[in-house]
C-alpha positions in Angstrom: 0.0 0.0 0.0 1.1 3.7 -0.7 1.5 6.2 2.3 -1.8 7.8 1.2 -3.7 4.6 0.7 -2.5 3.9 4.8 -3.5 6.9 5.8 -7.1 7.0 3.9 -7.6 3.4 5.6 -6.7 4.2 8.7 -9.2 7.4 8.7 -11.9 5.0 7.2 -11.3 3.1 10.4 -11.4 5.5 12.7 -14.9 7.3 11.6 -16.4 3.6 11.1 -14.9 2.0 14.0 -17.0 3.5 17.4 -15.5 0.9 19.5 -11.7 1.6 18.7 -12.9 5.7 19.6 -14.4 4.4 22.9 -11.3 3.0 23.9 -9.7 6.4 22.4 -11.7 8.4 24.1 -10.4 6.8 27.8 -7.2 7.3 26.7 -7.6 10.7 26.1 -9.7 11.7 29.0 -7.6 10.3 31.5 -3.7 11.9 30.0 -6.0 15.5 30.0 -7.4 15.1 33.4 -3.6 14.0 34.1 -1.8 16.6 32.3 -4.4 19.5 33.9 -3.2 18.0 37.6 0.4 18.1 36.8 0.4 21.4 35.2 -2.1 23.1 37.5 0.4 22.7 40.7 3.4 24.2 38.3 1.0 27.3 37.6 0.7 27.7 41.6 4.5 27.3 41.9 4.9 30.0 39.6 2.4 31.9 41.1 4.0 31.9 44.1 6.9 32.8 43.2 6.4 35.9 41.2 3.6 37.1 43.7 5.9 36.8 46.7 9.3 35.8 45.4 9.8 32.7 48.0 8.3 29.7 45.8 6.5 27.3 47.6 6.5 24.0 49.1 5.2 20.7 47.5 2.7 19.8 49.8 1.4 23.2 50.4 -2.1 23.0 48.6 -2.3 20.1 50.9 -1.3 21.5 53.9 -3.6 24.1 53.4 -6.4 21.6 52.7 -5.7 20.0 56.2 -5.9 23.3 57.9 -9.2 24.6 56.8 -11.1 22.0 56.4 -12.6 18.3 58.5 -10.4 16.2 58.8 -12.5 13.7 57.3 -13.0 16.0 54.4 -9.5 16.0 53.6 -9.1 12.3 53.7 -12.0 11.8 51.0 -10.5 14.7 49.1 -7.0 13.3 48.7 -8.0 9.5 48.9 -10.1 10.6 46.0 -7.2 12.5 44.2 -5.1 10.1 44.6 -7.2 7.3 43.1 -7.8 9.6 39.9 -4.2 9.6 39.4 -3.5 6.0 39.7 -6.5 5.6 37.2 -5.4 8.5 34.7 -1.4 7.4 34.6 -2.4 3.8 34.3 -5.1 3.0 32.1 -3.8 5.2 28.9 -1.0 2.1 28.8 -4.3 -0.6 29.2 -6.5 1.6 26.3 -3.6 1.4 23.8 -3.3 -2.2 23.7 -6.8 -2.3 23.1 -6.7 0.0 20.4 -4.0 -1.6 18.4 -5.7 -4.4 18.2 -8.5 -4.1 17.6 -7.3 -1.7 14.5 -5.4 -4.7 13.2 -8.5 -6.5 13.4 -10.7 -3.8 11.8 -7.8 -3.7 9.2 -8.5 -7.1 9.2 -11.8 -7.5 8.7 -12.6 -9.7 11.6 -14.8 -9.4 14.5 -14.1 -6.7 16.7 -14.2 -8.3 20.7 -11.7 -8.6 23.2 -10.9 -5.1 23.9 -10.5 -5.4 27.6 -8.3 -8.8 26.9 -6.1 -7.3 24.8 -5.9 -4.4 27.1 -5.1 -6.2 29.8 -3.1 -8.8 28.4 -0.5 -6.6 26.8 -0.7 -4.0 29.6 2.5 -4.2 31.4 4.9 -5.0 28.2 3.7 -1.9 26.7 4.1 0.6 30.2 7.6 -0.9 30.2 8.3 -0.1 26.7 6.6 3.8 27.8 8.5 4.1 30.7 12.0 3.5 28.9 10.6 7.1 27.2 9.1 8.6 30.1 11.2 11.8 29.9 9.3 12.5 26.1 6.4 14.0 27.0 6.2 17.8 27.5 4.4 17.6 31.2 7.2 15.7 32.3 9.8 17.6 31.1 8.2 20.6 33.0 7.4 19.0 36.4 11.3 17.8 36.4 12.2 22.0 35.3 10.4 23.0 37.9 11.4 20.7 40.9 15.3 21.5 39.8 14.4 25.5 39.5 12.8 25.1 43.3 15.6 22.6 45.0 18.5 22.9 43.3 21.0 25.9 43.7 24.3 27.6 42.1 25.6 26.0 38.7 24.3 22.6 39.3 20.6 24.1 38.6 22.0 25.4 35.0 23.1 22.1 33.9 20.7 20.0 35.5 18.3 21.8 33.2 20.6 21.6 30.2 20.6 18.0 31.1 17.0 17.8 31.2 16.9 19.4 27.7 18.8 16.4 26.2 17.1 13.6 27.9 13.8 15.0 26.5 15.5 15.2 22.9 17.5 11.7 23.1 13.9 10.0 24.4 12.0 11.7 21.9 14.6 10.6 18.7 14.0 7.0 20.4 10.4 7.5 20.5 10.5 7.7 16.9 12.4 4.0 16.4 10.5 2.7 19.0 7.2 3.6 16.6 6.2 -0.2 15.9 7.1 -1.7 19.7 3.7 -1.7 21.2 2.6 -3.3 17.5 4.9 -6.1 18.0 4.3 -6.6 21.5 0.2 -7.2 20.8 -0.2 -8.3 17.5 3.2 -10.9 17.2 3.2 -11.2 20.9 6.6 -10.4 21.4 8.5 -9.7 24.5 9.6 -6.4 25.1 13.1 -5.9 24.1 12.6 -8.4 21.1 9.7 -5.9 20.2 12.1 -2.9 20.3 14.3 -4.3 18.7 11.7 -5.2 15.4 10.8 -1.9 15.6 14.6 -0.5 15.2 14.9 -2.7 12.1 11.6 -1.8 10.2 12.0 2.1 10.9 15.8 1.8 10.1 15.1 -1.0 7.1 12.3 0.5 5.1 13.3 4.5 5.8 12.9 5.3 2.2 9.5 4.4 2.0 8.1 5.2 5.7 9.0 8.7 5.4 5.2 9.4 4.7 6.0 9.4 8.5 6.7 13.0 8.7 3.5 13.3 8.1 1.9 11.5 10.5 4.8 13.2 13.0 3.2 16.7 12.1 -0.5 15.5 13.0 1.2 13.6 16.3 2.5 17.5 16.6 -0.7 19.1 15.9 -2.6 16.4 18.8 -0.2 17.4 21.4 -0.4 21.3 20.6 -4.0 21.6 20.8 -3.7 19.4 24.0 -1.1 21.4 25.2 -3.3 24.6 24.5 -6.4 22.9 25.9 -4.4 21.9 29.3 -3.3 25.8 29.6 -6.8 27.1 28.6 -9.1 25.1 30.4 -7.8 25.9 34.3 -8.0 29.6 33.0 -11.7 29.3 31.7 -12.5 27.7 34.9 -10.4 29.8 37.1 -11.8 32.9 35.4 -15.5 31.7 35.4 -15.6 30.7 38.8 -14.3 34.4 40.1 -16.6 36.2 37.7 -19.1 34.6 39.1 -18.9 35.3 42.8 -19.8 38.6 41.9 -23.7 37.7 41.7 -23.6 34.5 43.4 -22.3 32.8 46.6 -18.6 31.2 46.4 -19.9 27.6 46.7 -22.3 28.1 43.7 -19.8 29.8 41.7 -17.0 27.2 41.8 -19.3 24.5 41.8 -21.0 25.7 38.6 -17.3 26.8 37.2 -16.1 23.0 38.2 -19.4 21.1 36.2 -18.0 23.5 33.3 -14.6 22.8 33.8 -15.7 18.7 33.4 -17.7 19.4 30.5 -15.4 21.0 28.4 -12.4 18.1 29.3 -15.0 15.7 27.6 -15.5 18.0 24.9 -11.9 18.4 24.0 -10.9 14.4 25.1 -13.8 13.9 22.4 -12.1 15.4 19.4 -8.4 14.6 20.8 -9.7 10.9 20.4 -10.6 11.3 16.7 -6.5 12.0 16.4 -5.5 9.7 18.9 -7.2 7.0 17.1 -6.1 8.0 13.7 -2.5 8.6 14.7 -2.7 5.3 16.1 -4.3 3.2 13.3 -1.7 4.5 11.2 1.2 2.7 12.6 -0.6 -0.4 13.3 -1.5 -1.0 9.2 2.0 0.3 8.2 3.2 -2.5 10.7 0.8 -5.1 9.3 1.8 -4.2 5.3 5.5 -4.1 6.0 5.4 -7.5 8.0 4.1 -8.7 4.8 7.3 -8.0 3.2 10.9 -10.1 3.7 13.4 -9.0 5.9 16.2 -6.9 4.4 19.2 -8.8 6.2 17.6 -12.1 5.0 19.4 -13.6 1.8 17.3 -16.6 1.7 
């Protein structure tokens, strides 16, 4: 198949395909809500330290919590948070297993079951393989800029940061020729390195023809910008609802109203992101399928 003929099918699959969206959806939902959490404590960290120049702690929003409110209020607040975050880091790694294959087997033609089981199945393989690049995603990057710019003085905090910088570059060049590992790992069932290592030798084997891949890198760049914006925008709508509207109503009523809007418009915005999540996805699981098709390069036989 030709780059565009990929591409067009894996579009087809994604509008026709409600099931692999479900699953894309999830995904979505919980890296936003995850995202939103991360980044909203580096806003108040750099709120605090531009307001009154001495930074602030990292368990101050909870310390504050504790002293204002019930005791048993606090508990159900942070036993709650802290269950959302489990759930949001976690199941992105379960979703994608379920939506590689059952792209294959939309590809495929062939029933489309076993989400959960493929989820499941293939779910720690594929958080290994995403935690060998955990430094490639922006909201990481930041959260370690931000602890070194808070703890860490004189020169060491320069190249700490510099250091930072090339970690997130290196993991995101072997982001790119790890591309096919999650493919191998749920549809040839291979074992993590051995999947790594297939995905080195297709991206590095068939170069020449896979460089319809810079395309698919500028829509993967288009899905994390308009998640990045939407991460930045949303606490600012809600922020800036919620204190326009304590000037007619009560505090209570104002942030709750802000925080049902604040909900609504994550599902709004998880709903398109999975339309691209999907997309991007199906795209390397077909170009996997057609080049396994084809014989190895390094094989004479």
């Amino acid at each position: 198949m030709t780059p565009r003929e990929i591409i067009a099918s894996a579009w087809s699959i994604t509008t026709r395909e409600k099931l692999i969206r479900r699953w894309s959806f999830a995904s979505s939902f919980c890296e936003t809500l995850l995202s939103l959490k991360f980044l909203s404590y580096q806003f108040y960290f750099l709120y605090r330290y531009f307001s009154d120049g001495t930074g602030a702690g990292f368990f101050d929003i909870e310390i504050l919590l504790f002293d204002r409110i019930p005791f048993w209020v606090f508990a159900t607040i942070i036993g709650t948070l802290a269950t959302a975050v489990f759930i949001e880091f976690f199941v992105p790694h379960l979703c994608l297993g379920a939506i590689i294959g059952l792209g294959a087997r939309a590809y495929r033609r062939e029933d489309m079951k076993g989400g959960f089981v493929l989820g499941l199945y293939n779910f720690f393989p594929i958080f290994a393989i995403h935690e060998f690049l955990f430094l490639s995603s922006i909201t990481t990057m930041l959260t370690a800029t931000s602890l070194v710019l808070r703890y860490v003085d004189g020169d060491v905090k320069f190249w700490s940061i510099i250091g930072i910088a090339v970690l997130w570059t290196v993991t995101n060049i072997l982001r790119f020729f790890f591309s096919f590992a999650e493919e191998g790992v749920v549809i040839e069932k291979l074992g993590i390195f051995a999947s790594i290592g297939k995905s080195l030798k297709l991206i590095i084997s068939h170069l020449g023809r896979v460089m319809f891949l810079i395309l698919l890198l500028v829509v993967i760049s288009l899905r994390i910008g308009l998640n990045l914006v939407m991460v930045i925008l949303l606490p600012a709508m809600v922020i800036g609802l919620g204190l326009l509207l304590t000037l007619i109503l009560s505090p209570a009523m104002s942030y709750s109203i802000a925080g049902v809007l604040g909900v609504a418009l994550i599902v709004v915005a998880s709903y398109f992101l999975a339309y691209l999540h999907a997309f991007k996805q199906n795209v390397w699981t077909i170009t996997y399928l057609e080049l396994m098709k084809e014989k190895e390069l390094d094989v004479i036989l």
